[in-house]
C-alpha positions as CSV (number, residue, x, y, z in Angstrom):
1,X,-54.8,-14.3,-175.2
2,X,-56.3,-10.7,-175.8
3,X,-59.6,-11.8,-173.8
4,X,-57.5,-13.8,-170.7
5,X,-55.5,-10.4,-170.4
6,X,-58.7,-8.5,-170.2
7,X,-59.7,-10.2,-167.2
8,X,-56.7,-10.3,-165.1
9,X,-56.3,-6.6,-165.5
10,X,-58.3,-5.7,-162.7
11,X,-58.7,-2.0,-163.6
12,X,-59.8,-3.0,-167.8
13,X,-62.2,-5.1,-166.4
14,X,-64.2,-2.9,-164.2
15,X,-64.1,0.0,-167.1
16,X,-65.7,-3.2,-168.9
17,X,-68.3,-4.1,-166.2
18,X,-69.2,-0.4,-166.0
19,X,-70.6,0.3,-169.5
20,X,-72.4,-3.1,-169.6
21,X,-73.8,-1.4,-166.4
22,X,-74.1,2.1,-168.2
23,X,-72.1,4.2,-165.3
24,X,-69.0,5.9,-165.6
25,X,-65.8,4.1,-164.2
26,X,-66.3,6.5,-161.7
27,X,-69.7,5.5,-160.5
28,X,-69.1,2.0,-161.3
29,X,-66.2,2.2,-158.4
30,X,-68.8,3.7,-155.6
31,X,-71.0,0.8,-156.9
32,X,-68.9,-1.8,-156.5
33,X,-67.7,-0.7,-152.7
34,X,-71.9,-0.8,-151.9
35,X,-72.0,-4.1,-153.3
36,X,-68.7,-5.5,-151.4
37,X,-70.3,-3.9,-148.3
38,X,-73.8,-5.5,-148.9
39,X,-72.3,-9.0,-149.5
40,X,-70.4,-8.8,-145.9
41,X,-73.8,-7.5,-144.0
42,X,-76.1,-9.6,-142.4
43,X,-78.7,-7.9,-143.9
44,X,-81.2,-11.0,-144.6
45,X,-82.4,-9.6,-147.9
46,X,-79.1,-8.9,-149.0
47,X,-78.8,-12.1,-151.5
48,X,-82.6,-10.4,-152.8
49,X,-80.9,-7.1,-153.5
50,X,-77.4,-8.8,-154.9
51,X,-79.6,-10.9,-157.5
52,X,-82.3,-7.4,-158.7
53,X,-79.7,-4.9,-161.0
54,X,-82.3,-2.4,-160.4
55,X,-83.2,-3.1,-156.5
56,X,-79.5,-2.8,-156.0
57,X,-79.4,0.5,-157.9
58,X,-82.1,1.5,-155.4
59,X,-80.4,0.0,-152.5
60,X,-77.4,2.3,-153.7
61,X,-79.1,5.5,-153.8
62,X,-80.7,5.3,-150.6
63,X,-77.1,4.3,-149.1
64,X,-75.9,7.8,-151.2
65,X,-78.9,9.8,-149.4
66,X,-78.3,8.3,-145.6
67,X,-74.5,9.5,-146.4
68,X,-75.7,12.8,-147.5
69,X,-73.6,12.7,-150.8
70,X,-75.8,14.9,-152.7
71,X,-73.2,15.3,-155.5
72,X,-72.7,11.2,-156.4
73,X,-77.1,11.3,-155.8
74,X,-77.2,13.3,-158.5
75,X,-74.9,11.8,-160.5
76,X,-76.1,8.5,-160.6
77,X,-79.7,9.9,-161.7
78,X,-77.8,11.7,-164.3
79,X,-76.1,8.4,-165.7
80,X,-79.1,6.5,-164.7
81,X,-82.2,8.7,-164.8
82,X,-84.3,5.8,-164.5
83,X,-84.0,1.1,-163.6
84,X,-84.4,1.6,-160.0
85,X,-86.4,-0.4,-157.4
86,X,-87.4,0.3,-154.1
87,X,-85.3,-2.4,-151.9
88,X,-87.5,-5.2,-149.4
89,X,-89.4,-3.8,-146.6
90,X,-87.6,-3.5,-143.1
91,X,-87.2,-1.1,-140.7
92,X,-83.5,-0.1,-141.0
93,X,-83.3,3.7,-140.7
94,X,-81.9,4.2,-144.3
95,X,-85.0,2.7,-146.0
96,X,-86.6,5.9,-144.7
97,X,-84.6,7.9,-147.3
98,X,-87.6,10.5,-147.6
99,X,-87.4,11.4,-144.0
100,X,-83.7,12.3,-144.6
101,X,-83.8,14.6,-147.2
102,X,-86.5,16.4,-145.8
103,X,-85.2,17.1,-142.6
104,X,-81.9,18.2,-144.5
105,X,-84.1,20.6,-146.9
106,X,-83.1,18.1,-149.9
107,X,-86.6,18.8,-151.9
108,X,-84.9,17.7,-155.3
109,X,-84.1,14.0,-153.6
110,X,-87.5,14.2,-151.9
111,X,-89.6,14.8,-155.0
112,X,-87.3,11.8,-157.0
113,X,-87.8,9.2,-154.5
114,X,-91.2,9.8,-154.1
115,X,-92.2,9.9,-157.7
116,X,-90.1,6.6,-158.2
117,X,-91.7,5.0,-154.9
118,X,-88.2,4.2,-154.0
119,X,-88.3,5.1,-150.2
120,X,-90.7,5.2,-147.4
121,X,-91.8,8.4,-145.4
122,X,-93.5,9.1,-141.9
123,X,-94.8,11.6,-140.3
124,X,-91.5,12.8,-139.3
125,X,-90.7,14.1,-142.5
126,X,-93.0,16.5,-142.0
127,X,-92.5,17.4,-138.6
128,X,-88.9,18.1,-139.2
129,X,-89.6,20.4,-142.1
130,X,-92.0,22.1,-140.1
131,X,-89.5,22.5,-137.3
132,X,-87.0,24.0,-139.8
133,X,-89.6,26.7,-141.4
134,X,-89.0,25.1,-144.5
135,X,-92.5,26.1,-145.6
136,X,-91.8,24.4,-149.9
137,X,-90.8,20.8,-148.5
138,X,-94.1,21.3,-146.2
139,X,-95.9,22.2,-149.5
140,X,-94.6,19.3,-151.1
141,X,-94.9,16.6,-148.3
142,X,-98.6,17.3,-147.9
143,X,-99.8,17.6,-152.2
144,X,-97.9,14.6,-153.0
145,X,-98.1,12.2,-149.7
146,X,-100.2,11.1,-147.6
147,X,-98.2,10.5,-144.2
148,X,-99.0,14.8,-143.0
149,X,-97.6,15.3,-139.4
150,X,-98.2,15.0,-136.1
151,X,-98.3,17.5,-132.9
152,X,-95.0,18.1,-133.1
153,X,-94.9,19.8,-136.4
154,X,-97.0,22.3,-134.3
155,X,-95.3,22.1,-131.5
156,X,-92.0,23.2,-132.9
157,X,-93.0,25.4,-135.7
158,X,-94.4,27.4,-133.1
159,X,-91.5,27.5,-130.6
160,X,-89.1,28.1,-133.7
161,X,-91.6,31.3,-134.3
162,X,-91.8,29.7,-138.0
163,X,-94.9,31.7,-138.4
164,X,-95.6,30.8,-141.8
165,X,-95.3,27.2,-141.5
166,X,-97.3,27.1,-138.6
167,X,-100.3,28.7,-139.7
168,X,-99.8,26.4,-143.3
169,X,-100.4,23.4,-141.3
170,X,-103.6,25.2,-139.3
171,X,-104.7,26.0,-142.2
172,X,-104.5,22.6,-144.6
173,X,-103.7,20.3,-141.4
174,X,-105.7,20.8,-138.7
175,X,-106.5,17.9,-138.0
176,X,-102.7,16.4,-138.1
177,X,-103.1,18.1,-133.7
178,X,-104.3,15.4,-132.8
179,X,-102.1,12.7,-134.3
180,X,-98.7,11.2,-132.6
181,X,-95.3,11.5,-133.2
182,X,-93.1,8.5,-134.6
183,X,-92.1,5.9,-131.7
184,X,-88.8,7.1,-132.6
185,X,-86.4,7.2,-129.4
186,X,-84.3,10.3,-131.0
187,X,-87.4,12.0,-130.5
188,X,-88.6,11.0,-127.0
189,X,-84.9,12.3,-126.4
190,X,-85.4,15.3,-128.2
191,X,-84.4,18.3,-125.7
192,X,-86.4,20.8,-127.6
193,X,-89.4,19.0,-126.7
194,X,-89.0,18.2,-123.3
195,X,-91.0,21.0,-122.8
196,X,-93.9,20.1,-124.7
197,X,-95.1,17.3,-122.4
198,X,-98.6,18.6,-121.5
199,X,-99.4,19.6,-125.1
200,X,-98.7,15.5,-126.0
201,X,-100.4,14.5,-123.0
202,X,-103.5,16.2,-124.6
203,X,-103.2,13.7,-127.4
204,X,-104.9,10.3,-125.4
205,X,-103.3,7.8,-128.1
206,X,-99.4,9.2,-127.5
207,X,-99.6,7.9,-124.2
208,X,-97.3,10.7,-122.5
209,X,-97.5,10.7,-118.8
């Protein structure tokens, strides 16, 4: 009788489901939404990530970092410090967690989801640092990865009079000048470099006319 009222009580049961899980009620709630949300997508790997505890975990964190929760990020690592798994390859925008942070100066989420090889990087990340003059998540981006920048990163450290940046990347980048920015239509959109047509046109594999 004890154990038929323990799972028609909706609120006992998910305290129960969270420590078999080893989160907090309080986690284990934000979980569960990302999982009710998963199982009504038409993401085609969503039955892979449903199935992998620790994929899902992944799948979760990423989802925290597109949001820009930093708080419940860190929280989860806290609880969890470790069980996660980079979710399937494709090219929706959130799988690019790395490029995220960086552009938003997040250098703790950066350096945990690189050293756990739970999210996938371009070139962009870089660039957008670079733009911003944040000179430690350039640091970072080119010691521990391999992706460096493109011409933009140039471009725009240089029009933001980022000084320090922009001689970093002259200095331990150079040749990054002559590589393309990400096919990435926020950037071809991007009015701060509308003005940076000839300097891409110099580049023969961008292809800007």
């Amino acid at each position: 009788m004890m154990a038929m009222t323990v799972f028609t009580n909706v609120s006992l049961m998910e305290l129960v489901l969270s420590y078999q899980d080893g989160v907090t009620p309080e986690l284990y709630k934000v979980m569960a939404m990302y999982r009710k949300r998963m199982e009504w997508s038409l993401v085609p790997q969503k039955h892979q990530i449903l199935a992998d505890l620790n994929m899902f975990r992944g799948h979760v964190l990423l989802k925290l970092v597109e949001k820009g929760d930093v708080a419940m990020f860190r929280e989860l690592i806290r609880q969890r410090p470790s069980g996660y798994t980079r979710p399937p390859r494709m090219e929706s925008s959130y799988i690019y967690g790395i490029n995220t942070a960086a552009a938003r100066g997040q250098i703790e989420i950066v350096r945990f989801l690189t050293e756990n090889d739970l999210a996938k990087c371009s070139k962009k990340a870089m660039d957008d640092a670079a733009s911003n003059g944040d000179l430690a998540m350039v640091e970072y981006l080119d010691k521990n990865r391999t992706e460096g920048c493109s011409l933009v990163g140039f471009i725009l450290s240089e029009k933001h009079g980022q000084t320090e940046v922009h001689e970093y990347l002259l200095q331990n980048r150079p040749d990054d000048q002559t590589k393309c920015p990400e096919s990435d239509p926020q950037f071809v959109l991007h009015p701060l470099l509308i003005s940076a047509g000839d300097a891409l046109a110099k580049v023969p594999a961008c292809g800007v006319q």
